[in-house]
N, CA, C and O atoms as CSV, one atom per row, in Angstrom:
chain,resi,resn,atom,element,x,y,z
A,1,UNK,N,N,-15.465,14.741,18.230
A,1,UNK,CA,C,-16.767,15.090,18.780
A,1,UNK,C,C,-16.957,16.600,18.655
A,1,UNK,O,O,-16.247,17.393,19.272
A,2,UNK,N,N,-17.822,16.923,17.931
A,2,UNK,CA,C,-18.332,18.499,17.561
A,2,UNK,C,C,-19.353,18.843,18.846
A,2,UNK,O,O,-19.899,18.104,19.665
A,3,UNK,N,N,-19.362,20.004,18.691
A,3,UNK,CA,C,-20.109,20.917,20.093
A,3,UNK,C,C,-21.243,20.728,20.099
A,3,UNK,O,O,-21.852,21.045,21.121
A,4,UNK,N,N,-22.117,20.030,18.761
A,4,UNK,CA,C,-23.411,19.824,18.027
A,4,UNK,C,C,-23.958,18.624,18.453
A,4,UNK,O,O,-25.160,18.362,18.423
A,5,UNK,N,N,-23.068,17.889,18.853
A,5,UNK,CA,C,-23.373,16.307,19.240
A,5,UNK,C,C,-23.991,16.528,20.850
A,5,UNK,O,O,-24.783,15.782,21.426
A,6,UNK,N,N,-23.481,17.563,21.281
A,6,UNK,CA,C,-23.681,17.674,22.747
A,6,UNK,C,C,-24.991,17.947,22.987
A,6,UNK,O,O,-25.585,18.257,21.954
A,7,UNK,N,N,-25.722,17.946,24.060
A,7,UNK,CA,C,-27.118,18.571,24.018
A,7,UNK,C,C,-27.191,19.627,25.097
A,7,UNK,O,O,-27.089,19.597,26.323
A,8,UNK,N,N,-27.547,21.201,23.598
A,8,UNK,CA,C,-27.153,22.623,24.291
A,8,UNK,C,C,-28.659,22.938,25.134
A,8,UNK,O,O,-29.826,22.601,24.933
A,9,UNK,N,N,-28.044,23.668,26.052
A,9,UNK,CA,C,-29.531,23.811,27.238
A,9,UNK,C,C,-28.806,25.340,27.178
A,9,UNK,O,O,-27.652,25.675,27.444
A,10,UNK,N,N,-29.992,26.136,26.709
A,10,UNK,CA,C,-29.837,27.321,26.250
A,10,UNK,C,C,-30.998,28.308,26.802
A,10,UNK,O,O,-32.149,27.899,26.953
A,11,UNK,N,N,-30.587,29.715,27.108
A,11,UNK,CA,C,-32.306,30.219,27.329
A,11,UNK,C,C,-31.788,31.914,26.666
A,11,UNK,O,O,-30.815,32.668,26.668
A,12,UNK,N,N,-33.574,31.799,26.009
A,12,UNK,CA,C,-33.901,33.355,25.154
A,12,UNK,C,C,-34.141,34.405,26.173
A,12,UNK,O,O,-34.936,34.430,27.112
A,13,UNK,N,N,-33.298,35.228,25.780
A,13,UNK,CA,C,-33.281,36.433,26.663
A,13,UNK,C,C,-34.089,37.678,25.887
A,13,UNK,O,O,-33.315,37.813,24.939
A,14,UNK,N,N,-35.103,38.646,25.672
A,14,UNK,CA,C,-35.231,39.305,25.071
A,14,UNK,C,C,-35.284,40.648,25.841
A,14,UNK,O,O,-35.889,41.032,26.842
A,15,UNK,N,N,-34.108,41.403,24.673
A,15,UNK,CA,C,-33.811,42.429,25.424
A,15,UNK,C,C,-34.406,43.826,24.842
A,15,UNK,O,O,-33.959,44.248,23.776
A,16,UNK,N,N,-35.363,44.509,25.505
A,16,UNK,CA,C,-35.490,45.758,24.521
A,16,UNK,C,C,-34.820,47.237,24.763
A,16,UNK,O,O,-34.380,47.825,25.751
A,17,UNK,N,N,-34.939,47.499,23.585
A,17,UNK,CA,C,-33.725,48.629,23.620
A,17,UNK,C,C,-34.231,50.305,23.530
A,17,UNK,O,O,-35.300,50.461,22.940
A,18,UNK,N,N,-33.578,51.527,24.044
A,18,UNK,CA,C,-33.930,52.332,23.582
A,18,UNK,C,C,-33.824,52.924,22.033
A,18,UNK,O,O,-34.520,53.805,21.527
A,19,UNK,N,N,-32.764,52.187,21.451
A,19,UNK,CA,C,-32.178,52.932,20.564
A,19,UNK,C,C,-31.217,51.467,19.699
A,19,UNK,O,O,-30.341,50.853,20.308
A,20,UNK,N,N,-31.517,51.213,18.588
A,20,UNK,CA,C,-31.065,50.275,17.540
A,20,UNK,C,C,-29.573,50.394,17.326
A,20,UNK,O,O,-29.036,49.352,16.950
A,21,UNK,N,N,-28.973,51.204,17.450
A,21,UNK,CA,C,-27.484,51.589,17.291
A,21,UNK,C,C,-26.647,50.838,17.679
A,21,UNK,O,O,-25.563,50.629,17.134
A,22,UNK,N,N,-27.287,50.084,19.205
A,22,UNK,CA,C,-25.500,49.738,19.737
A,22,UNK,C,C,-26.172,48.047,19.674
A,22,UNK,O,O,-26.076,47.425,20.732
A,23,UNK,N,N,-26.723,47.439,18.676
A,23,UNK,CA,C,-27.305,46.235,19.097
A,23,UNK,C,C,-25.847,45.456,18.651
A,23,UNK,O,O,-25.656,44.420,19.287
A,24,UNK,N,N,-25.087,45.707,17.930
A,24,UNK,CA,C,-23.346,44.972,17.498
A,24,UNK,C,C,-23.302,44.555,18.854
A,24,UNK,O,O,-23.624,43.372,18.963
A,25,UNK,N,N,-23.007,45.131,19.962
A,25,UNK,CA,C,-22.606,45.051,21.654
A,25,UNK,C,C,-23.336,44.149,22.148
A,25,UNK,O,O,-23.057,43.810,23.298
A,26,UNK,N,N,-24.438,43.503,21.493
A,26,UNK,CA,C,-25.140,42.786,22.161
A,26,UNK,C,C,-24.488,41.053,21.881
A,26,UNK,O,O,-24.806,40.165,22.672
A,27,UNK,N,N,-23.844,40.849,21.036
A,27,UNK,CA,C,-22.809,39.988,20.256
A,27,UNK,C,C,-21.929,39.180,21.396
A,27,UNK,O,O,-21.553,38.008,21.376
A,28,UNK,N,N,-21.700,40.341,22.534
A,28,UNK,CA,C,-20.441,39.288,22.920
A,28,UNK,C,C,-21.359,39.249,24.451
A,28,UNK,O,O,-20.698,39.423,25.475
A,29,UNK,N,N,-22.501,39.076,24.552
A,29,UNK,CA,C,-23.035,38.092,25.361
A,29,UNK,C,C,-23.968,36.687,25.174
A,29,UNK,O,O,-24.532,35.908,25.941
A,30,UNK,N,N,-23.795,36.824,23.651
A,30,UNK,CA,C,-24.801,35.466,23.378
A,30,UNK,C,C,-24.901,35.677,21.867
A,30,UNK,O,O,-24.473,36.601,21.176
A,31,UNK,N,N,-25.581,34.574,21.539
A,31,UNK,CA,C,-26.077,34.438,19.723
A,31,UNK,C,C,-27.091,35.427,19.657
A,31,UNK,O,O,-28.080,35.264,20.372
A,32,UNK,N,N,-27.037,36.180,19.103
A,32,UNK,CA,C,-28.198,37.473,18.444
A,32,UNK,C,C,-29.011,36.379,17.352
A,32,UNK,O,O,-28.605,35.555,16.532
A,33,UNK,N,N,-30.319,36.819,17.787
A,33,UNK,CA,C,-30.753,35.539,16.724
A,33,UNK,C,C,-31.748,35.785,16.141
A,33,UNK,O,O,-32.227,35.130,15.216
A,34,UNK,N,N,-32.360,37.212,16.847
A,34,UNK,CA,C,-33.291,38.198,16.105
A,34,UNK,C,C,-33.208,39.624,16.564
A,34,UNK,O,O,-33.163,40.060,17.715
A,35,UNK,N,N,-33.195,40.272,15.387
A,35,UNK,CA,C,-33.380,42.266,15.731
A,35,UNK,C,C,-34.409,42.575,15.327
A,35,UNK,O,O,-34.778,42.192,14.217
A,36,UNK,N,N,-35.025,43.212,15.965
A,36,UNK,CA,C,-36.410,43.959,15.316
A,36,UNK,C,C,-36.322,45.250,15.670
A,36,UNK,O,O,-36.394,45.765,16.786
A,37,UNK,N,N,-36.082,45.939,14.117
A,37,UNK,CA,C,-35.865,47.596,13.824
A,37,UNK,C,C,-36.930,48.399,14.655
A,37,UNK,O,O,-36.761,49.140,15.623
A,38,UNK,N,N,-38.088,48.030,13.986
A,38,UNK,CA,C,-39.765,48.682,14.554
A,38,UNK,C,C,-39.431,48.443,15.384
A,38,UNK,O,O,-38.631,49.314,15.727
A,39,UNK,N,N,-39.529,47.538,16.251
A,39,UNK,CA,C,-39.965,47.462,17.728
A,39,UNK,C,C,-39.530,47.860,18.910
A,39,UNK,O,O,-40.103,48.310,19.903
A,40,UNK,N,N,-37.768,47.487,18.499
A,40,UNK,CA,C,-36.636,48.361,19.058
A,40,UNK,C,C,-36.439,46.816,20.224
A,40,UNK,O,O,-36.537,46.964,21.442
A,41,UNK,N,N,-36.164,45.434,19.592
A,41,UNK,CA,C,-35.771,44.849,20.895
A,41,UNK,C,C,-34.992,43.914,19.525
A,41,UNK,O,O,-34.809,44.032,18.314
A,42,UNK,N,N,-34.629,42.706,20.926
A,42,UNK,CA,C,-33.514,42.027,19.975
A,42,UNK,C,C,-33.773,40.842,20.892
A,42,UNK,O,O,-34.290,41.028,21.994
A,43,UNK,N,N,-33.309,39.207,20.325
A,43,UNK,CA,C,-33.366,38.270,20.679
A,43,UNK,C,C,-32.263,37.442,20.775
A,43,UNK,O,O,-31.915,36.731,19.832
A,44,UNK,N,N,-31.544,37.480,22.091
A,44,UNK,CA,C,-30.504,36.619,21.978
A,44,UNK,C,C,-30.481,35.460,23.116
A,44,UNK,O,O,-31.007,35.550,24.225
A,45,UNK,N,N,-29.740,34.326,22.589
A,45,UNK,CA,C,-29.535,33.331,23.451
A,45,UNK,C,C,-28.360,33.142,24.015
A,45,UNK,O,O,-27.380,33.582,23.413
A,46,UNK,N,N,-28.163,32.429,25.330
A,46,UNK,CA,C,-27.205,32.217,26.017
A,46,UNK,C,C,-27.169,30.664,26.717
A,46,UNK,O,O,-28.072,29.828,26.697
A,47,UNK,N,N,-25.822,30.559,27.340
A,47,UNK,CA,C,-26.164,29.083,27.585
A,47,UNK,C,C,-27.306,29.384,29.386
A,47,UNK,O,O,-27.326,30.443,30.013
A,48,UNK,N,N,-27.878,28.429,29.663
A,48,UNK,CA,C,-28.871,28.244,30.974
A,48,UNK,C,C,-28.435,28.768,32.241
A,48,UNK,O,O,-28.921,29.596,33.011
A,49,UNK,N,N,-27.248,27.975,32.256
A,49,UNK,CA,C,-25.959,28.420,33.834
A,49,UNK,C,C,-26.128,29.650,34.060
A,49,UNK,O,O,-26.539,30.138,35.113
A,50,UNK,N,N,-25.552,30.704,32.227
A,50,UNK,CA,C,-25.369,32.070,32.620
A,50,UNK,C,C,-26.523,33.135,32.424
A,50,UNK,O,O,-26.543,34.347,32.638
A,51,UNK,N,N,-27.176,32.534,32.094
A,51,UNK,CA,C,-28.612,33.818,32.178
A,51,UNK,C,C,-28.854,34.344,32.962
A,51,UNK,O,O,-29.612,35.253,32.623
A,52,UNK,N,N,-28.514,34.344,34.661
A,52,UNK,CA,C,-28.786,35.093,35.645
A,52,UNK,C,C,-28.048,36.126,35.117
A,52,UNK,O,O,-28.719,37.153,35.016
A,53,UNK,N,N,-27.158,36.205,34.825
A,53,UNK,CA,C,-25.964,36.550,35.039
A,53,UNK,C,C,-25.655,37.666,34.088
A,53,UNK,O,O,-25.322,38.793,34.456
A,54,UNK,N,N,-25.834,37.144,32.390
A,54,UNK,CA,C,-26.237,37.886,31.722
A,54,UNK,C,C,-27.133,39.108,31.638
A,54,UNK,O,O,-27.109,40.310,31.378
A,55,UNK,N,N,-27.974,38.077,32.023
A,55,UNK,CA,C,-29.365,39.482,32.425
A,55,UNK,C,C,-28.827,40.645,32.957
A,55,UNK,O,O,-28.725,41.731,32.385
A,56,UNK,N,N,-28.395,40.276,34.396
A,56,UNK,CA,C,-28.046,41.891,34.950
A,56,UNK,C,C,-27.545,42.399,34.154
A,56,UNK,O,O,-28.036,43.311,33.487
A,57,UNK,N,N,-26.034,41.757,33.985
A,57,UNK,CA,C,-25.385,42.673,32.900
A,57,UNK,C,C,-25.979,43.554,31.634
A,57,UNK,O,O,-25.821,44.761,31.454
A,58,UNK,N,N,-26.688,42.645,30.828
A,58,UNK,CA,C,-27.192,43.717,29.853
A,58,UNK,C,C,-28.446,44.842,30.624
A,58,UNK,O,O,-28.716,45.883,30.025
A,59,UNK,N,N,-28.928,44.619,31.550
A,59,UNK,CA,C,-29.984,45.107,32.009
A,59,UNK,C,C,-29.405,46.742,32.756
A,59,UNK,O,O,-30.080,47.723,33.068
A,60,UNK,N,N,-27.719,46.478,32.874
A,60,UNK,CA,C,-26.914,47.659,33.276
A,60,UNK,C,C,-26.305,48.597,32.103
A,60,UNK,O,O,-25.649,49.620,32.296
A,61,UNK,N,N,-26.686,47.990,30.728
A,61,UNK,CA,C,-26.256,48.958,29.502
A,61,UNK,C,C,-27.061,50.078,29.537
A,61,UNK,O,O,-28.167,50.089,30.078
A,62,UNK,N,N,-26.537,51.049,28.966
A,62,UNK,CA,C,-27.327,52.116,29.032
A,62,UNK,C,C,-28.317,52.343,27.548
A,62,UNK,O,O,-29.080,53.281,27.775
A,63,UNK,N,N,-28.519,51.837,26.253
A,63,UNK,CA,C,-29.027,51.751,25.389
A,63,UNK,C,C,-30.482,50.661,25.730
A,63,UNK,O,O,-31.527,50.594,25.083
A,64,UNK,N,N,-30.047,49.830,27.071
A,64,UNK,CA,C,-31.279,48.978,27.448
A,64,UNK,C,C,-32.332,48.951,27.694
A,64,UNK,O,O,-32.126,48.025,28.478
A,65,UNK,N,N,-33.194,49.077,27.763
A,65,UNK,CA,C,-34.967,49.448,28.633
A,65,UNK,C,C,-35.219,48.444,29.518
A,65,UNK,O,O,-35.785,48.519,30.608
A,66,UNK,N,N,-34.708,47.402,28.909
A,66,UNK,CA,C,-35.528,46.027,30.305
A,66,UNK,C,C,-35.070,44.415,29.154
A,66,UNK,O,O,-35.018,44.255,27.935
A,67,UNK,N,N,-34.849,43.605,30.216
A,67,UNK,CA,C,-34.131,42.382,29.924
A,67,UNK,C,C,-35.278,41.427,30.319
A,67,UNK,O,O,-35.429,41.225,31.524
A,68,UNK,N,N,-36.280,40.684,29.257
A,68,UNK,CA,C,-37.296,39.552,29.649
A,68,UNK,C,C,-36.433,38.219,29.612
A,68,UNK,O,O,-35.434,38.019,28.921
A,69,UNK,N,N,-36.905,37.545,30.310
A,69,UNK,CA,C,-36.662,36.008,30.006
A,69,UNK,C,C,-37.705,35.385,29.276
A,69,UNK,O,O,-38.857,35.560,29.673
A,70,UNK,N,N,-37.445,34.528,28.045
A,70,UNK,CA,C,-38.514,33.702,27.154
A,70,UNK,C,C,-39.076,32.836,28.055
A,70,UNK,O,O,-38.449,32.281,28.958
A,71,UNK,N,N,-40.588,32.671,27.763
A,71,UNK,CA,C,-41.598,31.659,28.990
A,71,UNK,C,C,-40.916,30.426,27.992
A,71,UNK,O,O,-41.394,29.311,28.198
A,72,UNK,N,N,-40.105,30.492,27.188
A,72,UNK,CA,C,-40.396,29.021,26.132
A,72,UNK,C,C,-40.325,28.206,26.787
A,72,UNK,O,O,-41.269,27.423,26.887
A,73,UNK,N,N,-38.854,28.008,27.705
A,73,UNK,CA,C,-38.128,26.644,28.530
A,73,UNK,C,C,-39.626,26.042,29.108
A,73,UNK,O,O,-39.893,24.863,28.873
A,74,UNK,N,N,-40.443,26.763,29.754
A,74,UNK,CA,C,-41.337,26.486,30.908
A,74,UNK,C,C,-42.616,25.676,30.206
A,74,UNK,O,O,-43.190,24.680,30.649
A,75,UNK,N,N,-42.895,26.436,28.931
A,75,UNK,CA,C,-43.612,25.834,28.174
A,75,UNK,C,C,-43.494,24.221,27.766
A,75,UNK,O,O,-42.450,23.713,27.357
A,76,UNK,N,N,-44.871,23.437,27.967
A,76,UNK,CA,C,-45.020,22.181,27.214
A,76,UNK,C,C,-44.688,21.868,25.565
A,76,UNK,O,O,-45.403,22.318,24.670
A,77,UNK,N,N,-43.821,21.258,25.387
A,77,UNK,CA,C,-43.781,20.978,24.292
A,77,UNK,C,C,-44.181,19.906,23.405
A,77,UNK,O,O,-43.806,19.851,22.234
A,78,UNK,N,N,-45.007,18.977,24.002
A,78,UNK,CA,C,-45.280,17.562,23.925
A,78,UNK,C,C,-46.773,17.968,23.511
A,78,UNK,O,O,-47.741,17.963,24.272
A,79,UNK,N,N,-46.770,18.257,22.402
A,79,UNK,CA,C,-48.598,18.526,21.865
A,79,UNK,C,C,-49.625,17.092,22.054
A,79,UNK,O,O,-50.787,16.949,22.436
A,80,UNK,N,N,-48.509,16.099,21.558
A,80,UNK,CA,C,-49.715,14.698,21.925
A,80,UNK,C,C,-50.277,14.806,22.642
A,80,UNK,O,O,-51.495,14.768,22.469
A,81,UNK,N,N,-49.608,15.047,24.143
A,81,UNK,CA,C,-50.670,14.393,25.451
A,81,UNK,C,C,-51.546,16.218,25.672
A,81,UNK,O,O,-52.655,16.406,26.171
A,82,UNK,N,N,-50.750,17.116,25.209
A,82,UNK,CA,C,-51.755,18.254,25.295
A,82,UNK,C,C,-53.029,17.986,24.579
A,82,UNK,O,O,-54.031,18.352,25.192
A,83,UNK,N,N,-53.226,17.412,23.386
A,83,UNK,CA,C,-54.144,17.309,22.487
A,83,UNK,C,C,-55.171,16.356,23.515
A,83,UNK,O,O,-56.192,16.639,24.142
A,84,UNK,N,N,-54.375,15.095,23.360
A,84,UNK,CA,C,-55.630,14.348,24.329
A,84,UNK,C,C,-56.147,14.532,25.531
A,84,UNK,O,O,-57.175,13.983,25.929
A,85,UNK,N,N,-55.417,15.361,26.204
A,85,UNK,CA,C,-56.332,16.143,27.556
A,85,UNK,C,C,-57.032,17.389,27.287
A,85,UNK,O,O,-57.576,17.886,28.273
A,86,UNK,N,N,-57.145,18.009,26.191
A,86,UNK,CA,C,-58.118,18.821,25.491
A,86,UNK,C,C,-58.987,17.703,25.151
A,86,UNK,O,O,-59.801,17.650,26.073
A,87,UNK,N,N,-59.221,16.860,24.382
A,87,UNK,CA,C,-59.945,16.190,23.393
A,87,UNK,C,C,-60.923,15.347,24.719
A,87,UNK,O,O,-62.127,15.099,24.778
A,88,UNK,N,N,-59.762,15.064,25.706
A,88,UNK,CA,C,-60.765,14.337,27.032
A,88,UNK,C,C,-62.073,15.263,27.889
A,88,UNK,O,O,-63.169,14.931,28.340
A,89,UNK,N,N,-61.271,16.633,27.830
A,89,UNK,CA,C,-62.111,17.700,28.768
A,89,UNK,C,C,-63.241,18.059,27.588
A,89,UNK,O,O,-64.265,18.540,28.073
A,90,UNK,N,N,-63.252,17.934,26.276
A,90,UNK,CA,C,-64.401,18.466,25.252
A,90,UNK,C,C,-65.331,17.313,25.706
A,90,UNK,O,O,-66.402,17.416,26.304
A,91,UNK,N,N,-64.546,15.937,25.198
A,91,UNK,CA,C,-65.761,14.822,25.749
A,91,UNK,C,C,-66.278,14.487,26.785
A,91,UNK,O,O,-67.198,13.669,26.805
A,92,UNK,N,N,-65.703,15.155,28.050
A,92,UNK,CA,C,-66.931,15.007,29.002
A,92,UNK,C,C,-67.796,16.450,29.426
A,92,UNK,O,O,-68.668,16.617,30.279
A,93,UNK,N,N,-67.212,17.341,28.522
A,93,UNK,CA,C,-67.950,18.642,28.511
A,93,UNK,C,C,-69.103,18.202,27.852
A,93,UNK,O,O,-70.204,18.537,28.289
A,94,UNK,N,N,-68.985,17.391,26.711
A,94,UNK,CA,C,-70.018,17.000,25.682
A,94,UNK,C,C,-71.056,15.764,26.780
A,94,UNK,O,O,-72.274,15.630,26.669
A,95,UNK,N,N,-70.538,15.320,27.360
A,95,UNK,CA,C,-71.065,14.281,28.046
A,95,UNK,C,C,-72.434,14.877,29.210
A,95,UNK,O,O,-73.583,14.531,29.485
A,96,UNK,N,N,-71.653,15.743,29.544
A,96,UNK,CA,C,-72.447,16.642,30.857
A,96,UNK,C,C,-73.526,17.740,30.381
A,96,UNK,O,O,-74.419,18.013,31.182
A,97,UNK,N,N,-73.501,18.464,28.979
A,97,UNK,CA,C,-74.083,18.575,28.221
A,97,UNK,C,C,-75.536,18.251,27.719
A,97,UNK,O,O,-76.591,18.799,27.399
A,98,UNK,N,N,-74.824,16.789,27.873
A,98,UNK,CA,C,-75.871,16.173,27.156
A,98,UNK,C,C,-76.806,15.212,28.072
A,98,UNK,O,O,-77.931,14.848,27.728
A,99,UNK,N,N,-76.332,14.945,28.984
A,99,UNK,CA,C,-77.433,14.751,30.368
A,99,UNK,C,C,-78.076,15.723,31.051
A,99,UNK,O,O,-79.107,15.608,31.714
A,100,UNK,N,N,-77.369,16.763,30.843
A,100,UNK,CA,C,-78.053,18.282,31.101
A,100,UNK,C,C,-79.384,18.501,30.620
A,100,UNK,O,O,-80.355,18.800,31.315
A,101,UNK,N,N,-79.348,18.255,28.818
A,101,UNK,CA,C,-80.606,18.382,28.141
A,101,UNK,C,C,-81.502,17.059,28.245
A,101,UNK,O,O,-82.683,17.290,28.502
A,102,UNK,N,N,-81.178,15.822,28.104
A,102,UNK,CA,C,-81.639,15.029,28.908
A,102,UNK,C,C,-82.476,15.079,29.848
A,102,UNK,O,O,-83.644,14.727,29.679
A,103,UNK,N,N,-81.834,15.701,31.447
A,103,UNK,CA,C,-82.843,16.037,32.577
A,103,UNK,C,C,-83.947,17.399,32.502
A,103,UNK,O,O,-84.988,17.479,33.155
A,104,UNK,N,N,-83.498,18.286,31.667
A,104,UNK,CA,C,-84.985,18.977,31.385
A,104,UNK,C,C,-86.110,18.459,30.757
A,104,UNK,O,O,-87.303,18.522,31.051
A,105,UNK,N,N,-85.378,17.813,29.629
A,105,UNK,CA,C,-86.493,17.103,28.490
A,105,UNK,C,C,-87.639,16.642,29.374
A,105,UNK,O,O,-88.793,17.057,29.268
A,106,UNK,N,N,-87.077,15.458,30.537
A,106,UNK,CA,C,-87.454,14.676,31.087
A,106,UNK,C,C,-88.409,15.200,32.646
A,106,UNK,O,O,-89.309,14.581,33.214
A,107,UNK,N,N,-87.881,16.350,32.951
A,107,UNK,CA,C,-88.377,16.685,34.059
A,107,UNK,C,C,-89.624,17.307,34.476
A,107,UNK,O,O,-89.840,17.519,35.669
């Protein structure tokens, strides 16, 4: 049984930095999984348990500026039923609309 079979519950930490230099150090708290030169931040993941935990820690480096947590986890990921509760609120937007013009026509 490989570590892959398991199902990883993981969260994106994005950390921005003053200074691009010491992002190697950022390695032995999680998967580095994006650097961005311009911008000066970096994207790494960790497992769920330790993200409190992490956070401080990198948030106590001194190359650090500030430690976000990714909204992803929190985010819906299930577009179906997002789609059809958009597609429901257009059709009775369209509905109300259209009795709207209706009662002037008429009035």
């Amino acid at each position: 049984m490989s570590i892959y079979d398991q199902a990883q519950s993981r969260q994106a930490l994005i950390v921005w930095m003053y200074s691009n230099k010491k992002v190697k150090q950022l390695q032995k708290y999680g998967f580095v999984y994006y650097v961005s030169r311009k911008m000066k931040y970096a994207i790494v993941y960790t497992d769920i348990e330790e993200a409190n935990h992490i956070q401080k820690n990198l948030e106590k480096l001194h190359f650090v500026r500030r430690v976000d947590v990714s909204p992803r986890q929190a985010m819906a990921m299930d577009y179906a039923t997002a789609f059809d509760a958009y597609a429901a609120d257009l059709m009775a937007k369209k509905d109300s609309d259209d009795k709207d013009r209706l009662n002037e026509r008429y009035a």
